[in-house]
C-alpha positions in Angstrom: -15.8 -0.1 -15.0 -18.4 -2.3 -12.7 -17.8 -3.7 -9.5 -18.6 -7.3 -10.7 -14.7 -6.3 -12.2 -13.4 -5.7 -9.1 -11.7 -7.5 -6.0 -10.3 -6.0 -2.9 -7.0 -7.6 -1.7 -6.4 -7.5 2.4 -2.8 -8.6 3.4 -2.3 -9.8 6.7 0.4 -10.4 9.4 -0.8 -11.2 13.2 -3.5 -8.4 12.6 -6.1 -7.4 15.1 -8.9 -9.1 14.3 -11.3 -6.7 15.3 -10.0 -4.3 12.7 -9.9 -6.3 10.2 -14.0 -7.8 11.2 -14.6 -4.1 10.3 -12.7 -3.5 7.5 -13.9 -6.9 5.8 -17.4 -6.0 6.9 -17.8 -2.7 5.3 -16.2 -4.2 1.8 -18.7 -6.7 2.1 -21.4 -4.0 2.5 -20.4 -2.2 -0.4 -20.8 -5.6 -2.5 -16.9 -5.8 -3.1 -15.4 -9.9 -3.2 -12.3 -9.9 -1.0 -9.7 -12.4 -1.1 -7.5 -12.3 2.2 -3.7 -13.2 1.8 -2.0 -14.5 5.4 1.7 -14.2 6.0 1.8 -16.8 8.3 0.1 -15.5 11.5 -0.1 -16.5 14.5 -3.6 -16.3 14.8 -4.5 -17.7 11.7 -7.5 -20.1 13.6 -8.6 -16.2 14.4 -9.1 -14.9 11.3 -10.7 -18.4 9.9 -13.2 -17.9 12.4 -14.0 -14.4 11.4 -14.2 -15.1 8.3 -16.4 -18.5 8.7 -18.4 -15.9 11.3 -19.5 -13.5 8.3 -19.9 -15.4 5.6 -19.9 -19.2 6.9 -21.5 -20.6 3.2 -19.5 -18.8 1.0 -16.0 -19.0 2.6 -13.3 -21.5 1.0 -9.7 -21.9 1.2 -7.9 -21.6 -2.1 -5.1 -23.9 -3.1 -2.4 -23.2 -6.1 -4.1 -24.2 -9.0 -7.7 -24.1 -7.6 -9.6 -21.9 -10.8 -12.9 -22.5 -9.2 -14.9 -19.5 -9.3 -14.5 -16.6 -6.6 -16.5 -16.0 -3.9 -17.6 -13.5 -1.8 -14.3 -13.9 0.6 -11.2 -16.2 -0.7 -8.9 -17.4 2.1 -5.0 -17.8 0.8 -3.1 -18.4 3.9 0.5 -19.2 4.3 2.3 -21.7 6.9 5.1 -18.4 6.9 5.6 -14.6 6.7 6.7 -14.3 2.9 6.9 -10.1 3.0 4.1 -7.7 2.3 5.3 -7.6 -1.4 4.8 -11.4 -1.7 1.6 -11.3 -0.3 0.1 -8.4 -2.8 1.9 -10.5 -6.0 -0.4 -13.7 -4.8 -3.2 -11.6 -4.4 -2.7 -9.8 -7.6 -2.3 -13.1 -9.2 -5.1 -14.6 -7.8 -7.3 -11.6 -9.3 -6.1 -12.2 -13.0 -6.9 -16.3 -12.6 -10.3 -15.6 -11.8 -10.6 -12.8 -14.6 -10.9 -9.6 -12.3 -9.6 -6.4 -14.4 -9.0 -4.6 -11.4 -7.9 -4.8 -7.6 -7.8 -2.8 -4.5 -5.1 -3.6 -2.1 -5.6 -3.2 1.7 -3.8 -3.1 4.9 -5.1 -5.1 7.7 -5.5 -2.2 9.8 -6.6 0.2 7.2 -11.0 1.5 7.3 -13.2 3.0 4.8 -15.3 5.7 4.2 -18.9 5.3 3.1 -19.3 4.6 -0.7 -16.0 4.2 -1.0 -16.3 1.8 -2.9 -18.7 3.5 -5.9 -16.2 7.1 -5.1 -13.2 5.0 -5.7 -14.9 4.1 -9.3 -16.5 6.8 -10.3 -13.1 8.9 -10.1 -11.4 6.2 -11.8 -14.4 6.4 -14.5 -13.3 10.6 -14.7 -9.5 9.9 -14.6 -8.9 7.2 -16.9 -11.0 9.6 -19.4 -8.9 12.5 -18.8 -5.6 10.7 -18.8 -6.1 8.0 -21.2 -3.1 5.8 -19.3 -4.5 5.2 -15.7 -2.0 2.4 -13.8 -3.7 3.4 -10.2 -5.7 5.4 -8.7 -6.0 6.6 -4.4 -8.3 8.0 -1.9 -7.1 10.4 -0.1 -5.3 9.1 3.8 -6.5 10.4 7.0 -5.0 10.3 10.2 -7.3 8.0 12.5 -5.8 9.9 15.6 -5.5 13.8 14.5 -7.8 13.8 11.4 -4.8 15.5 9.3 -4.9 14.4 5.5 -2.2 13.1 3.9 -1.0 15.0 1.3 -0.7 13.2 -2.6 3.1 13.9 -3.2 4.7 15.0 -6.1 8.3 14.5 -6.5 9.4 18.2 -8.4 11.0 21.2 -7.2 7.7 23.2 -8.2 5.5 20.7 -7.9 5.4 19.3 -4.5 2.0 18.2 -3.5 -2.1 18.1 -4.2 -1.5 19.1 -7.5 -4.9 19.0 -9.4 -5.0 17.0 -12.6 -6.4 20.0 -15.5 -10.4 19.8 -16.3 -11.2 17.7 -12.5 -12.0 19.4 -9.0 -11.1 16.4 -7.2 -8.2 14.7 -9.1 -4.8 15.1 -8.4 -1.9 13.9 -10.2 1.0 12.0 -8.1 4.3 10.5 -8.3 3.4 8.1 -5.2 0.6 7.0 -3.7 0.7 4.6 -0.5 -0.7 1.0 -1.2 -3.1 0.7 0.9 -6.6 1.6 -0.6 -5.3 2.1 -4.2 -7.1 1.2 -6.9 -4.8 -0.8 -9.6 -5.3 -2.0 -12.9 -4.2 -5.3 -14.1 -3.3 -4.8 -17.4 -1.1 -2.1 -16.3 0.2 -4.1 -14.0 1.2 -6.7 -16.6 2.9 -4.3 -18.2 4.4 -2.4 -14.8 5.9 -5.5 -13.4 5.2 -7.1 -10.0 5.9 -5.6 -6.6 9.5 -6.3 -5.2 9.5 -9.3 -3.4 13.3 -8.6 -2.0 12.1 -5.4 -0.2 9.8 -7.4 1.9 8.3 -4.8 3.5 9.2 -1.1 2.9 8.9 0.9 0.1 7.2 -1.6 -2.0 4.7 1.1 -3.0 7.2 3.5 -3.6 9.3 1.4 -5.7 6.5 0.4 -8.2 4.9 3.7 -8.7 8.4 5.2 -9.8 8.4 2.5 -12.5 5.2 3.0 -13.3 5.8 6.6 -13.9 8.8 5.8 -16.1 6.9 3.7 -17.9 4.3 6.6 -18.8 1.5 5.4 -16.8 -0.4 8.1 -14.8 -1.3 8.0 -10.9 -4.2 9.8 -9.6 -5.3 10.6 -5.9 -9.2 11.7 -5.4 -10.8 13.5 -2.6 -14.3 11.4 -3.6 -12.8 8.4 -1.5 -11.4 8.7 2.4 -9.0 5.9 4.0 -8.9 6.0 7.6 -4.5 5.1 7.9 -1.9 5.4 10.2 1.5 5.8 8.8 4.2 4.5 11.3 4.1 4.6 14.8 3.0 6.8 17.6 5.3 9.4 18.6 6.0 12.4 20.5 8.5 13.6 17.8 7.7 16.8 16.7 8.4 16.1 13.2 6.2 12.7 13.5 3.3 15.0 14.7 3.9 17.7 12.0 3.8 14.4 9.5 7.4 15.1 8.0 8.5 12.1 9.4 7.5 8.4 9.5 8.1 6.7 12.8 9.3 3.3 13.2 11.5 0.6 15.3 15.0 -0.6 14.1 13.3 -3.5 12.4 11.2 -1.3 10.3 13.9 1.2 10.2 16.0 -1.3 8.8 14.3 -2.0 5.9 13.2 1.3 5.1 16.9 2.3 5.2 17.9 -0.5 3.3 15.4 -0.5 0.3 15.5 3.4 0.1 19.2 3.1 -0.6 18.8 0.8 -3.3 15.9 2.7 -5.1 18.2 5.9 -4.7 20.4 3.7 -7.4 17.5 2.9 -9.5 17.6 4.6 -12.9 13.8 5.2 -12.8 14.0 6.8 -9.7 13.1 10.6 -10.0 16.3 12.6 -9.3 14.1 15.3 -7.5 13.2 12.5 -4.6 16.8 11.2 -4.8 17.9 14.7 -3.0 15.1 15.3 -1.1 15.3 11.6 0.4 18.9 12.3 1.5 18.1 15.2 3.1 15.5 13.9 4.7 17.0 10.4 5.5 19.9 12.9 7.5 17.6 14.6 9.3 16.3 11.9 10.5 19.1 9.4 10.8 20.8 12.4 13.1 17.3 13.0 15.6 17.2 8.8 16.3 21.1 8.2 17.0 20.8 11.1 19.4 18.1 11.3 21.1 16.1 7.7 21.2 17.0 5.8 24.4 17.2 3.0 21.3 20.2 4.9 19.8 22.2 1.3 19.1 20.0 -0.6 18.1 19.1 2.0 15.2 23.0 1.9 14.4 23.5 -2.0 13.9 20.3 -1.3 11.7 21.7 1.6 9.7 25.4 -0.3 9.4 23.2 -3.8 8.3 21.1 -1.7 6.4 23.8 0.0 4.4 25.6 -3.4 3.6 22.5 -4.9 2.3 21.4 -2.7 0.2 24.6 -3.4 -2.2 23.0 -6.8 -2.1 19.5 -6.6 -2.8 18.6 -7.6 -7.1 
């Protein structure tokens, strides 16, 4: 794999634009092409500007249809918030029209380590070879506030997490990996299937690497590659702190609820998740509707939330 192959996705929704001026800055540096996809921000004449700012020759805005060639930064913006999900299929799409073979996705307010870049490629270089059926590959998350590292998760009673992939030191096989930062292929994509446009939001990762999985394809997290990512919200909850729970508002919590209780249904979804998500979604559930000064708000969200999901395709 080269990086000439290679385009880095950045969704974005009212982001802060001087996160994003670094994250956009450093890809640049590492000679990645970026293609930015807008959901309809607010500050859309912001993040123009930015990018007219670092690249002012090179910058264009892409139209449906438009198979120009790439260039160093792509500008797909939207008049309105389609969902996350929506967002990564246009990127995604946008990568195979102009004949890239692979594509990194990227939160707005995710950073990178140095040569993360080359890391990320080298360890997919040493995992596709040892696998043989690589669909995506992650660096390992870290905590911008506390430094902690996010484990890679495995979704079996004696397999739980950072489990190393046999004949690598810095490979480890998962069930799951978070979006942001991963490393995807676009033939296995093809064959994978977009992400879920109806979950808008939440879960998306979750939902596709359980059908990748199904589907054979392998998922690899490395410790060559560092993202700098905050999962959720601040909080003084001790299991937020301890990182066994994800905080969010009754928006977020809404569609987290929601779309988990459809992928529960899934056939594809691993039945060792399945229990330890309603265990987990309990635990949880319980701690917000008693002790958040928030408590209704979170349940209209879990009663909406629990209705919807019956609806969702």
């Amino acid at each position: 794999m080269m990086l000439s192959q290679c385009v880095a996705i950045i969704i974005t929704w009212q982001p802060d634009v001087t996160s994003l001026r670094r994250l956009v800055a450093r890809l640049l540096g590492q000679g990645v092409e970026i293609v930015i996809v807008d959901n309809g921000s607010g500050n859309q004449p912001d993040i123009a500007a930015l990018i007219d700012d670092l690249k002012p020759s090179l910058v264009k805005s892409e139209t449906a249809g438009d198979n120009t060639p790439a260039q160093p930064i792509s500008w797909l913006p939207w008049p309105d918030n389609k969902g996350l999900a929506a967002g990564m299929n246009r990127g995604l799409s946008w990568a195979r029209q102009k004949g890239y073979q692979f594509a990194w996705l990227f939160d707005q307010d995710s950073d990178i380590s140095d040569n993360f870049c080359e890391s990320m490629l080298s360890a997919w270089h040493t995992g596709s070879q040892l696998t043989g059926r690589l669909a995506a590959l992650g660096p390992r998350l870290v905590d911008p506030e506390s430094g902690r590292k996010t484990s890679f998760r495995r979704f079996r009673l004696s397999q739980r997490s950072d489990s190393k992939l046999p004949g690598a030191t810095d490979l480890f096989t998962a069930d799951f990996l978070i979006s942001s930062g991963t490393l995807l292929s676009l033939s296995a994509l093809q064959s994978i299937g977009p992400m879920k446009e109806s979950y808008f939001v939440d879960n998306i990762d979750l939902e596709w690497c359980f059908r990748a999985r199904n589907l054979g394809w392998q998922l690899l997290g490395c410790d060559r590659a560092e993202l700098l990512h905050r999962i959720g919200e601040v909080s003084d909850n001790p299991l937020v702190k301890h990182g066994l729970m994800v905080s969010h508002g009754p928006l977020r919590f809404y569609y987290s609820t929601r779309n988990r209780l459809h992928l529960r249904q899934q056939p594809y979804a691993p039945s060792d998740w399945v229990w330890r998500d309603h265990l987990r979604f309990l635990i949880k559930t319980v701690y917000l509707l008693i002790s958040s000064n928030q408590r209704a708000e979170y349940w209209r969200a879990l009663w909406n939330a629990r209705r919807d999901s019956k609806r969702l395709p």
